[in-house]
Every structure is written in C-alpha cells, then in structure tokens.
Backbone as JSON Lines, residues from 0, in Angstrom:
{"i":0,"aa":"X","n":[-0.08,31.53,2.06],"ca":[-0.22,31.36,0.63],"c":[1.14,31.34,-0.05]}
{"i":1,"aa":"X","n":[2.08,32.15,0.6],"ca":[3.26,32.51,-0.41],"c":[4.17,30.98,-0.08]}
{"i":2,"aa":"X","n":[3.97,30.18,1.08],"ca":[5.02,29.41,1.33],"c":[4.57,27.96,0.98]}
{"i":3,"aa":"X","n":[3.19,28.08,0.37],"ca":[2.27,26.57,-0.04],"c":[2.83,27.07,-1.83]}
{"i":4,"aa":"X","n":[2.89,28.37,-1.81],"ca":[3.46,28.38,-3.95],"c":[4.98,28.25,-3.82]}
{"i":5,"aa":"X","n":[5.94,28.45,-3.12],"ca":[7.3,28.12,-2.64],"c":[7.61,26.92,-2.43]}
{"i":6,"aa":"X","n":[6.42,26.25,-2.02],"ca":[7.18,24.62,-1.63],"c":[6.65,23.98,-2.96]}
{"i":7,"aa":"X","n":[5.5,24.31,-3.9],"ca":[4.87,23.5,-5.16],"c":[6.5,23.98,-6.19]}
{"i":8,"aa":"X","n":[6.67,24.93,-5.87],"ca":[7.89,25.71,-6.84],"c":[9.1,24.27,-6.77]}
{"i":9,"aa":"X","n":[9.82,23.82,-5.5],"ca":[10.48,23.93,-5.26],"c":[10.39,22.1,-4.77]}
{"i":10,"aa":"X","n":[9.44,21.79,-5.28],"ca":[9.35,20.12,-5.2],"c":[8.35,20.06,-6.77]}
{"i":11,"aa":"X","n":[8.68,20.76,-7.64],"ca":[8.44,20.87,-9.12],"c":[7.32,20.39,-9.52]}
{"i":12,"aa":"X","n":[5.78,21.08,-8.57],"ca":[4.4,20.56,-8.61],"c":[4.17,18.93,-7.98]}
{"i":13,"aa":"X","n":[5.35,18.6,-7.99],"ca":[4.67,17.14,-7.0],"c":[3.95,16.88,-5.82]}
{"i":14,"aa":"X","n":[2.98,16.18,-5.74],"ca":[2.34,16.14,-4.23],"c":[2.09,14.95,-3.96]}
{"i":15,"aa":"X","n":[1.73,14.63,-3.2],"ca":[1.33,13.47,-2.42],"c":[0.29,12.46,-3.45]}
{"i":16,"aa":"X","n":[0.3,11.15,-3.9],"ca":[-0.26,10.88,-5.08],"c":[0.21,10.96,-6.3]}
{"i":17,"aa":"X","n":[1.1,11.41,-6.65],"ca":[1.68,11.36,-7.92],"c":[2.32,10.3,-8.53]}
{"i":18,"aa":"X","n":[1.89,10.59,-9.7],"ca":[2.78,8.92,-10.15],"c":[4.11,9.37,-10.81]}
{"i":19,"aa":"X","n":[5.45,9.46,-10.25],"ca":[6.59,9.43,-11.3],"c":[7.29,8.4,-11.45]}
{"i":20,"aa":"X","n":[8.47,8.38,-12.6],"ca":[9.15,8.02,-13.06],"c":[10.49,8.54,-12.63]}
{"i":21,"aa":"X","n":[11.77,7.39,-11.87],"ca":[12.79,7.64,-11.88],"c":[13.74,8.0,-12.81]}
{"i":22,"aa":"X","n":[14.9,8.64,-12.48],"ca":[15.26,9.13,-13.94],"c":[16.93,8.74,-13.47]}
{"i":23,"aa":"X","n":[17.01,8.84,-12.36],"ca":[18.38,8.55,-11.98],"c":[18.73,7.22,-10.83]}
{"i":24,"aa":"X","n":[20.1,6.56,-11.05],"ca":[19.83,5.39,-9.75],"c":[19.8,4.19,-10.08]}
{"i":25,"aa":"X","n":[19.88,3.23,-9.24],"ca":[19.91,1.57,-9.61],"c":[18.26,1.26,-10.27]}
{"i":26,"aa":"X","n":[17.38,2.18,-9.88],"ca":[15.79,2.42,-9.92],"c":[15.63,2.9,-10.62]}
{"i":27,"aa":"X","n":[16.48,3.32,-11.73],"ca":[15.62,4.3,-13.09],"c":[15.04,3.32,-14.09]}
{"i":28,"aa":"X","n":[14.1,4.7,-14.02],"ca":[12.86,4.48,-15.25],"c":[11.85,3.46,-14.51]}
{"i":29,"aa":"X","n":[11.98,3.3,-13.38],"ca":[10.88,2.47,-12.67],"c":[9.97,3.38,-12.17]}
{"i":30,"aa":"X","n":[8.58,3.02,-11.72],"ca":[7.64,4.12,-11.5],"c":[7.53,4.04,-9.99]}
{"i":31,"aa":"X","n":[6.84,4.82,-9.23],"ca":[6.74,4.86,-8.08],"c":[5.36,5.66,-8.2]}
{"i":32,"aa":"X","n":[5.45,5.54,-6.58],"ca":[3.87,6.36,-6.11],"c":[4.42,7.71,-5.0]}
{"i":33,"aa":"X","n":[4.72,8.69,-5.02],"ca":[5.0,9.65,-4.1],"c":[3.96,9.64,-2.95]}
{"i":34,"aa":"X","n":[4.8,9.28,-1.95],"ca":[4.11,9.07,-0.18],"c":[3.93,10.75,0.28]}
{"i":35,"aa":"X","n":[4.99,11.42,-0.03],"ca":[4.88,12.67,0.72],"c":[6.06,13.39,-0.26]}
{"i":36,"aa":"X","n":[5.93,14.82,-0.25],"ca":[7.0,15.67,-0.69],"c":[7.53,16.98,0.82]}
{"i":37,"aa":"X","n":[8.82,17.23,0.33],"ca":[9.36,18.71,1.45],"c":[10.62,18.49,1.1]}
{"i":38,"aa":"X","n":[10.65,19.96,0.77],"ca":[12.3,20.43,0.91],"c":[13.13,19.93,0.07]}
{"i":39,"aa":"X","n":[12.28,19.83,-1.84],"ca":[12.97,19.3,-2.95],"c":[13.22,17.6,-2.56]}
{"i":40,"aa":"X","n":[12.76,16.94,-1.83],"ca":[12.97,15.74,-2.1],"c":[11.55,14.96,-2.15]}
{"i":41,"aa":"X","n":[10.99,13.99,-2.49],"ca":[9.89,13.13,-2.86],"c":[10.09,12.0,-1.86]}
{"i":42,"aa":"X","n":[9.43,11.33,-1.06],"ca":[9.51,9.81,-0.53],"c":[8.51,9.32,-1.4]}
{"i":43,"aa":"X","n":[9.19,7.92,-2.0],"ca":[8.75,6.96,-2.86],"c":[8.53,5.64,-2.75]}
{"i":44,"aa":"X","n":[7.24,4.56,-3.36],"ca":[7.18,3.91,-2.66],"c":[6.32,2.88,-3.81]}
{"i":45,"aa":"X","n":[6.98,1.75,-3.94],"ca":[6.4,0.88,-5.51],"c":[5.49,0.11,-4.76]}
{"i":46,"aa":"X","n":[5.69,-0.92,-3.47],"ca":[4.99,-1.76,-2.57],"c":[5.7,-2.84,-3.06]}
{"i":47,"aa":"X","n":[6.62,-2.93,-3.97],"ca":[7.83,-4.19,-4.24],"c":[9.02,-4.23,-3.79]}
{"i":48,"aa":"X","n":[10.21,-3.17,-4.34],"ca":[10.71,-2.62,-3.96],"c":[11.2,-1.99,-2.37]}
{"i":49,"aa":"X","n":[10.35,-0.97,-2.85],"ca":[10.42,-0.17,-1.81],"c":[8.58,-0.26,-1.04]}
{"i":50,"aa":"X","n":[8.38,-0.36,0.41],"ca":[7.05,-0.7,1.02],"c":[6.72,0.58,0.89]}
{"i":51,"aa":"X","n":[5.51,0.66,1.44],"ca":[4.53,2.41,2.02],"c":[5.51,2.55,3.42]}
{"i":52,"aa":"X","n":[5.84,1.28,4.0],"ca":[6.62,1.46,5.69],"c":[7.85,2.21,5.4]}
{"i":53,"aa":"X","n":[8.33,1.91,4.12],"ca":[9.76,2.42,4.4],"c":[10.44,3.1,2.69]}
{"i":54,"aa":"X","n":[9.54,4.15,2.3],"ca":[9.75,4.53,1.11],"c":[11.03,5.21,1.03]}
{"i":55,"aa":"X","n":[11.22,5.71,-0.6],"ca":[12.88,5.63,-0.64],"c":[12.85,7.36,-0.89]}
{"i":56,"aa":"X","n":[13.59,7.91,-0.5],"ca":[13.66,9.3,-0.43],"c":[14.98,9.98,-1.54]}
{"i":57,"aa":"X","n":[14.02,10.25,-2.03],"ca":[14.76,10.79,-3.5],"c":[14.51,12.63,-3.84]}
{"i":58,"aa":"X","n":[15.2,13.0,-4.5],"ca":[15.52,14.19,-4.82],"c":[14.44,14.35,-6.08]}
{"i":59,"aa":"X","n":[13.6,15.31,-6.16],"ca":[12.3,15.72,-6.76],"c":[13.19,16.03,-8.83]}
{"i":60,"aa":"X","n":[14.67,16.25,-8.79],"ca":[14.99,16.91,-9.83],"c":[15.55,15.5,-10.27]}
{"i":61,"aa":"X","n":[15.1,14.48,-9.83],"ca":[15.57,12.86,-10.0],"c":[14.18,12.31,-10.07]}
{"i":62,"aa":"X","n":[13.39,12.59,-10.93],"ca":[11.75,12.11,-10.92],"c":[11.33,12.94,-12.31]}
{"i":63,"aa":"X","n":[10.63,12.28,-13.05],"ca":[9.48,12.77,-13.87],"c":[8.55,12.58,-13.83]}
{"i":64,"aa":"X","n":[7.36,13.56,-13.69],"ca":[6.21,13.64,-13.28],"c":[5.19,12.27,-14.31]}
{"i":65,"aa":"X","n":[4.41,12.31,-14.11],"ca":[3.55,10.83,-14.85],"c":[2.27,11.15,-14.94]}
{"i":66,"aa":"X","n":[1.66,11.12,-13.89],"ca":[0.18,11.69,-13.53],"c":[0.03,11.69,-12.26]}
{"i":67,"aa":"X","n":[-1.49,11.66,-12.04],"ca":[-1.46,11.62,-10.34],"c":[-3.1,11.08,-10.18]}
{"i":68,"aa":"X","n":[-3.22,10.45,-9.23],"ca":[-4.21,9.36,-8.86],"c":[-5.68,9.64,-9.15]}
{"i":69,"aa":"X","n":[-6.69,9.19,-9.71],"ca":[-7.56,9.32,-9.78],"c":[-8.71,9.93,-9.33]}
{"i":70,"aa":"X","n":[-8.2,9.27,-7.64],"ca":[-9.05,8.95,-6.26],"c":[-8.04,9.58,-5.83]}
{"i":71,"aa":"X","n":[-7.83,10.81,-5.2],"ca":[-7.13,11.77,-3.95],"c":[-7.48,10.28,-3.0]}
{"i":72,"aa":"X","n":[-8.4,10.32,-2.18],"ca":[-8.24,9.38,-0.94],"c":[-7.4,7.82,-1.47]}
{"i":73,"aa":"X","n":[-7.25,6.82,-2.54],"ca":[-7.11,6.11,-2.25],"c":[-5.93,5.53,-1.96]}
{"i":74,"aa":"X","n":[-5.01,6.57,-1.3],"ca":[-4.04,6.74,-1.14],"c":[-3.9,6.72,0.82]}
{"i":75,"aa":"X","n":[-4.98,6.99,0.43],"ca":[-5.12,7.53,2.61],"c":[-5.79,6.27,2.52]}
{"i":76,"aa":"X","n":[-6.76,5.47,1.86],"ca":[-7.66,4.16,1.98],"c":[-6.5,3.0,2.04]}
{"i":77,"aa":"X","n":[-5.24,3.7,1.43],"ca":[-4.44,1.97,1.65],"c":[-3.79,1.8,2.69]}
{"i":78,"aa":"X","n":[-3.27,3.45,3.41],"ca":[-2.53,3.53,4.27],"c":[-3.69,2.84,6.11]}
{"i":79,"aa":"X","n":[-4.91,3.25,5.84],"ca":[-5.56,2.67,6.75],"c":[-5.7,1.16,6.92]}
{"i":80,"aa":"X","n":[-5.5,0.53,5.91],"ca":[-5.46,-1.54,5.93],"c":[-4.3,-1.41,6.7]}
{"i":81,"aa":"X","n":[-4.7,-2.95,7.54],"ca":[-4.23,-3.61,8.69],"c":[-2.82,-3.8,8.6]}
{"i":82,"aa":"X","n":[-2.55,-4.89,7.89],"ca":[-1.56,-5.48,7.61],"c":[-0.62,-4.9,6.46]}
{"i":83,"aa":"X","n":[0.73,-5.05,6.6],"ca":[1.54,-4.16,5.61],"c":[1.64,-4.57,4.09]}
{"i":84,"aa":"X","n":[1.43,-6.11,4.49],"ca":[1.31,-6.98,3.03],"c":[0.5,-6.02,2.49]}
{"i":85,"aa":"X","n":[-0.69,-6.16,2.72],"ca":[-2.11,-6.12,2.1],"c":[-1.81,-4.36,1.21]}
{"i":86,"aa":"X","n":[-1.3,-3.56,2.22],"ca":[-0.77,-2.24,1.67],"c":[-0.18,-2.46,0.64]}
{"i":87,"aa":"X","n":[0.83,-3.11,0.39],"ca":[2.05,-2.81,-0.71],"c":[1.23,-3.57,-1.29]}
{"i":88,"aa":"X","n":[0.48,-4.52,-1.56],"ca":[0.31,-5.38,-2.92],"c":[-1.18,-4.31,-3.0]}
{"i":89,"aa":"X","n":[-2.22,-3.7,-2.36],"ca":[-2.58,-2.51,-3.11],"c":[-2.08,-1.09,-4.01]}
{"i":90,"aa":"X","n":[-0.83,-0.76,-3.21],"ca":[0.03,-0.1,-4.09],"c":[0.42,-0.76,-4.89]}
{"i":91,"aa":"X","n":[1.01,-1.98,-5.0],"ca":[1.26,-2.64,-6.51],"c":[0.18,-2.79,-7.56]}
{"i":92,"aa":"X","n":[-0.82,-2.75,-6.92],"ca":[-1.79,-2.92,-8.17],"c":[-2.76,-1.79,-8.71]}
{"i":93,"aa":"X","n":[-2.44,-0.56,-7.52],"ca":[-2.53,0.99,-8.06],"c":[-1.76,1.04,-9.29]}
{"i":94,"aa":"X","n":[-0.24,1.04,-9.34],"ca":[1.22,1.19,-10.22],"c":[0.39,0.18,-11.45]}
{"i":95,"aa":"X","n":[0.41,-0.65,-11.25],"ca":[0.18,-1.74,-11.87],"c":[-1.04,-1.15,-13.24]}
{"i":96,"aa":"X","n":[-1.96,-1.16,-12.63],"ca":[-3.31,-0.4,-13.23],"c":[-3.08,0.94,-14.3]}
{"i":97,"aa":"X","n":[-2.16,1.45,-13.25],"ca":[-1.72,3.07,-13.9],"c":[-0.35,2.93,-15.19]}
{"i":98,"aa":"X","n":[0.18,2.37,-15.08],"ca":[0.74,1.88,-16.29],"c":[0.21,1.13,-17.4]}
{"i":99,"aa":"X","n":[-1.0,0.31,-16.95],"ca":[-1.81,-0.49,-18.27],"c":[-2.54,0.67,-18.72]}
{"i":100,"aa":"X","n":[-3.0,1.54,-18.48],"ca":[-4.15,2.29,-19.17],"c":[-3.6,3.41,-19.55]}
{"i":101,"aa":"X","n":[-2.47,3.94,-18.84],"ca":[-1.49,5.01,-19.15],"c":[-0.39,5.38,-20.04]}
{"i":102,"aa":"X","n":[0.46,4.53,-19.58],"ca":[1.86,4.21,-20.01],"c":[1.54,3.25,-21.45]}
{"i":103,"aa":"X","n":[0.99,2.2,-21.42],"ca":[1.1,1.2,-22.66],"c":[0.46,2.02,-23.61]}
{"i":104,"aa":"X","n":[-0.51,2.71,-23.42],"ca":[-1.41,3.22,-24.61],"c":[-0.75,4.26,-25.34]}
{"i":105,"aa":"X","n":[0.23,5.18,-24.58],"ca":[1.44,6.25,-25.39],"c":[2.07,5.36,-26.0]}
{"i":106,"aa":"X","n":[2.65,4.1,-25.98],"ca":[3.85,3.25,-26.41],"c":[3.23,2.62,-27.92]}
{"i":107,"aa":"X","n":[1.57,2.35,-28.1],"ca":[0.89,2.28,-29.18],"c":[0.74,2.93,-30.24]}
C-alpha cells in the first residue's frame, strides 16, 4: 500500500490513460496519451508524432494533467489490433475526440 501512494506521489497522480499536456520541449502544449508511468517520468504517445511502438519518455513535472479516458480498457483494446497503423490512427482519434468535447468547450 505504502509504495502504490509513493509512486501516485511521485509521478503527480498520473497513470496509465491519462490525457496530458506538454509543457516543456519542441512538443509543448501538444497533448498526448500516457502509455505507462515509473520513477517520475510518463511514456507518451500521440499515434502521429510519437507511435504506441515507440512513445516519448518525458519527465511527469514536464506534463499537465488533462483528464483521463473514459473507457479504462480502451487503451488495452488498441494495444491488442494487429497492425501498428491501425493503433496510432486509433490513438489519434482517441486525442482527437478528447480535445473536441474537452478542450474546445473550456476555450468557449
């Protein structure tokens, strides 16, 4: 228990599914989808950019939190499709989705 509230401490509530916002980098202010968190850093992953194969590993105090996925699984549902295309342009249209209903409607 004490080392599952130590690691939420210490990757600043991010988990697997989260939607942030870069804050630092050639990539700021672009959104991402967090693949995995450990040890204060986030792996990140747009499906443009950066694929689900080869997300970009960034420092958790270099991210602002956004929200986090709807669907817990549909995150494990993209990683199971065949082909890598088919992955990233579902993550693109996760991001995609989550900024039209999210992001634009604060900007209103």
């Amino acid at each position: 228990m004490d080392v599952q509230l130590f690691d939420a401490i210490k990757n600043r509530g991010l988990i697997r599914g989260s939607f942030v916002q870069s804050l630092a980098g050639h990539d700021q202010r672009q959104v991402f989808l967090v693949i995995r968190t450990e040890n204060g850093f986030a792996w990140l992953a747009d499906g443009a950019n950066r694929s689900l194969g080869r997300p970009k590993k960034k420092r958790v105090r270099h991210v602002r939190p956004l929200g986090q996925l709807p669907d817990p699984t549909a995150l494990d549902r993209i990683e199971a499709l065949g082909d890598a295309g088919q992955r990233d342009a579902a993550l693109r249209w996760l991001i995609k989705e989550y900024i039209a209903t999210n992001l634009l409607k604060e900007e209103t």
